[in-house]
N, C-alpha and C positions, 0 to 999 in steps of 0.2 A: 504493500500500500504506500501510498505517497505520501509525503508529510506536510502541514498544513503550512499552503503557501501565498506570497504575494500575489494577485493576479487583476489584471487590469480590464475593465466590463469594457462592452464593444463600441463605448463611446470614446474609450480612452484617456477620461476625466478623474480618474481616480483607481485608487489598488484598495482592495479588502483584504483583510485576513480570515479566512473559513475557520472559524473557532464553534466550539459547543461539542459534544461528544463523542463526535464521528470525528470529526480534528484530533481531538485529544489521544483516542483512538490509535490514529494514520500516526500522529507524530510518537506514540510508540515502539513504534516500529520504522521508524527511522532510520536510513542510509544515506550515502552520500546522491545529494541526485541534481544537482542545477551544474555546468557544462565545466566544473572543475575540479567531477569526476573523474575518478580512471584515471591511465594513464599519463606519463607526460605527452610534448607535443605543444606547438604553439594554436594560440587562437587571437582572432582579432584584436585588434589596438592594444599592442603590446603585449596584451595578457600570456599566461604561460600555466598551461597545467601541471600542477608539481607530482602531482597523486594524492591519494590519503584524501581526496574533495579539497585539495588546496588549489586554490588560482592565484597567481601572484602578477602584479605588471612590473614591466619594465620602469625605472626611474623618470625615463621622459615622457615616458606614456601615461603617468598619474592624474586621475583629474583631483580637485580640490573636493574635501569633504564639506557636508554640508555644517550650518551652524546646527549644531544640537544644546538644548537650553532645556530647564525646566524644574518641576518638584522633583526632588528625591525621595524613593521608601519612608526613609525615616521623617521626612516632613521637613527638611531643608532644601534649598535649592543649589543649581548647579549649572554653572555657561563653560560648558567642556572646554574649548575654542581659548578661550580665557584664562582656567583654571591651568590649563595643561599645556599653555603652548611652549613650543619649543622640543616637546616630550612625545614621544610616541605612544600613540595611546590604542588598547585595544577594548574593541566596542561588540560583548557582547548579549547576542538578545535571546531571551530568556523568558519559560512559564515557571509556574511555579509546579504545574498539573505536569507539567512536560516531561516524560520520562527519560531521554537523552540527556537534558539538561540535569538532572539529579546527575548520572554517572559522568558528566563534565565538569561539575564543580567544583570539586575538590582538587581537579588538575588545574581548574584557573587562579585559585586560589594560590593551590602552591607555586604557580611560575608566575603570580605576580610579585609573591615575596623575595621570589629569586632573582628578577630581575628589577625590583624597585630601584637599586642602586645603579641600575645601568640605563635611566632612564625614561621607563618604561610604566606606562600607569593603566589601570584598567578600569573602567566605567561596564557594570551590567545597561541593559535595556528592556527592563522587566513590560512585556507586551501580554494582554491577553486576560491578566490578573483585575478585577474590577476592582478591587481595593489590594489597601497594602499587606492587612495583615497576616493572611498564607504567604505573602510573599517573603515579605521579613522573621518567619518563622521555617522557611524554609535557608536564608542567607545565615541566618543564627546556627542551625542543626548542622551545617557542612561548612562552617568558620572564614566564611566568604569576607575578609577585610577591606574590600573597595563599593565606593557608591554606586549604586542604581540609580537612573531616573524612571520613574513611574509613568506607562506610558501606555497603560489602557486598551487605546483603540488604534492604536500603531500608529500615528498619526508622525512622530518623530522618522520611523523607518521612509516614509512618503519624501522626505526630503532629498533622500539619498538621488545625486542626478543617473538618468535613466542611462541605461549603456554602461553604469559605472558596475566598481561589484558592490552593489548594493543588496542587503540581506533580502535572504528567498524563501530563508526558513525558518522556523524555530526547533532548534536552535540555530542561530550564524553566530560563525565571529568575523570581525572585519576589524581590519592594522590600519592604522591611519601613522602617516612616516613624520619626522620631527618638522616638515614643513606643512602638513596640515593637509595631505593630500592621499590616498586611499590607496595602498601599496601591498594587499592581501584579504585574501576571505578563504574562511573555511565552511562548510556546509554540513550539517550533523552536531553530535557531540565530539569533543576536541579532546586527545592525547595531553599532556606533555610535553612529549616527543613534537606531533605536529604544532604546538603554537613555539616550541623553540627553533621550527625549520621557518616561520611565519620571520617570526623576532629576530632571531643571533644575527644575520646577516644585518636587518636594518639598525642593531646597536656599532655594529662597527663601520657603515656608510657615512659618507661624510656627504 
C-alpha cells in the first residue's frame, strides 16, 4: 500500500494530505516510494539518486527553501530561516499515529546530538496531529531534544517550491545546506546511517 501522500486536485490550486484511517493504515506500511527510490543514477535538475529513498542535488542545482515560521508543540514559536541561519538544518515531518515515524525517532534524535557541534540543527514538522498533546507525548516517550512546529493541516509543507524535493510523505526528511537552500530528502523512516550519508558531506562543504 502506498503511504499517505501530497497530491495536487485537477485544478492545481492546492495539495491535500489523505489523513483519517485508511492513511494511517497505508502509512504503516511504509516504503521508500517518491523517485528517490532505488537505485542510484541521475535525475533531473541536478538531483541524484543515492539509494536507501535518498535524493540528493547537486550544489548548483539547489533551489532556496521556503520561509517556514510558526507555533511550536510546546506552545512557543519559531522562524526557522532566522533561528538557524547559517546552520544546516534538517526538516523532519512527522504523525504522531504514524508508524514509520515511531521507529525513526530515536535515530533523529540520536544524530542530532551527534552532530549539534558540527552544525547541524533539527526542526520536526508535526502534520496530521489536530492538537499537540499525543504529539508531545509521543517526543517525551522517545527523548526527541529538538522543536517541532505544529502544523495541522500541512499547510507549512505547501510552501515547499514545486519541482523542488519537497516532502511527499509522512514521514520525509528534507536537509536544507548552511545557505538556506534544499540539498537532500529522504522518503520513509530514516537510519542513522542514511541521515549521516544526507549530513557528513554537507558539514565539511564549504
Amino acid at each position: 500500500m502506498k503511504p499517505a501522500r501530497l497530491t495536487r486536485n485537477p485544478g492545481g490550486r492546492r495539495r491535500t494530505l489523505r489523513f483519517g484511517a485508511a492513511a494511517a493504515v497505508c502509512v504503516c506500511a511504509l516504503t521508500a516510494c517518491d523517485s528517490g527510490s532505488g537505485g542510484g543514477g541521475s535525475t533531473d535538475g541536478g538531483q541524484s539518486a543515492a539509494g536507501g529513498g535518498i535524493t540528493t542535488v547537486a550544489k548548483a542545482d539547489r533551489v532556496q527553501a521556503p520561509q517556514l515560521s510558526g507555533k511550536t508543540l510546546d506552545g512557543g514559536t519559531l522562524d526557522v530561516g532566522t533561528a538557524y541561519r547559517g546552520k544546516i538544518v534538517v526538516l523532519n515531518v512527522w504523525s504522531s499515529w504514524c508508524g514509520p515515524c515511531r521507529g525513526e525517532a530515536e535515530n533523529l534524535a540520536e544524530v542530532s546530538r551527534q552532530l549539534h557541534s558540527r552544525g547541524v540543527r533539527f526542526v520536526g514538522i508535526n502534520t496530521g496531529d489536530p492538537t499537540a498533546g499525543p504529539a508531545l507525548s509521543f517526543e517525551k516517550g522517545r527523548g526527541v531534544p529538538y522543536p517541532s512546529l505544529h502544523d495541522p493541516a500541512g499547510k507549512l509543507l505547501l510552501r515547499f517550491p514545486r519541482g523542488s524535493l519537497n516532502p511527499q510523505a509522512i514521514p520525509s526528511t528534507v536537509v536544507v545546506d548552511r545557505d538556506g537552500r534544499i540539498a537532500a530528502r529522504a522518503s520513509g523512516g530514516v537510519s542513522a546511517a542514511q541521515l549521516h550519508t544526507m549530513l557528513d558531506p554537507l558539514t565539511v562543504q564549504k
